[in-house]
N, C-alpha and C positions, 0 to 999 in steps of 0.2 A: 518440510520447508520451514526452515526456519520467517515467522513471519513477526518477530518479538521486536524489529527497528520499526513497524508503524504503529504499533502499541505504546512504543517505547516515549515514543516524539510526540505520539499523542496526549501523552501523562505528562511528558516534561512542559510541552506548549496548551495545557489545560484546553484540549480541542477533544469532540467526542466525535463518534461516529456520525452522529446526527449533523453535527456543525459541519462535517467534510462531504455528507449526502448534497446537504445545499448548495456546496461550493464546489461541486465536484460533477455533480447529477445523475450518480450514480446511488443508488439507493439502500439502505442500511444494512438490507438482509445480505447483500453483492459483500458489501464493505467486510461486514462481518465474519464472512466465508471468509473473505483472503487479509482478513486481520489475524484470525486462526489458522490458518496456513489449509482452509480444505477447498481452494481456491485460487491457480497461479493465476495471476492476472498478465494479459498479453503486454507489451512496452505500450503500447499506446495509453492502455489506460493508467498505466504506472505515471506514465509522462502526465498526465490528465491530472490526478490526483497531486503530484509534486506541483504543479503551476497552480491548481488551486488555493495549494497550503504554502504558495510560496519559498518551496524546497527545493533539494535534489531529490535526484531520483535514488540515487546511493545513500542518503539521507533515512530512507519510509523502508527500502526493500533492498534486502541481500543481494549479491549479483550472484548471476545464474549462472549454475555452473553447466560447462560444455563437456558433453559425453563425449567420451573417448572410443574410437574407434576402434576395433579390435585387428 
């Protein structure tokens, strides 16, 4: 998973993980997994995290891509 756009926006808008735990209430170690990508986070909490930080969602995280059916 590419997870390098909340990394990204993080560095650009001097926010850390700790600042998005509080505003988010989801907790660092959580964040941290799906800042690294060992962690897809479901739309809800994606949605959660953008309203906190005042973003998009397409902003923080890649769009997901849809498996092709054989």
């Amino acid at each position: 998973m590419d997870s390098s756009r909340l990394l990204e926006w993080c560095s650009a808008n001097d926010i850390t993980l700790t600042d998005i735990a509080g505003l988010s209430g989801y907790s660092v170690a959580y964040l941290s997994l799906i800042s690294r990508g060992k962690r897809v986070p479901p739309p809800r909490v994606k949605i959660t995290i953008a309203r906190a930080l005042h973003a998009r969602v397409g902003d923080l995280f890649p769009p997901e891509r849809e498996e092709q059916s054989a």
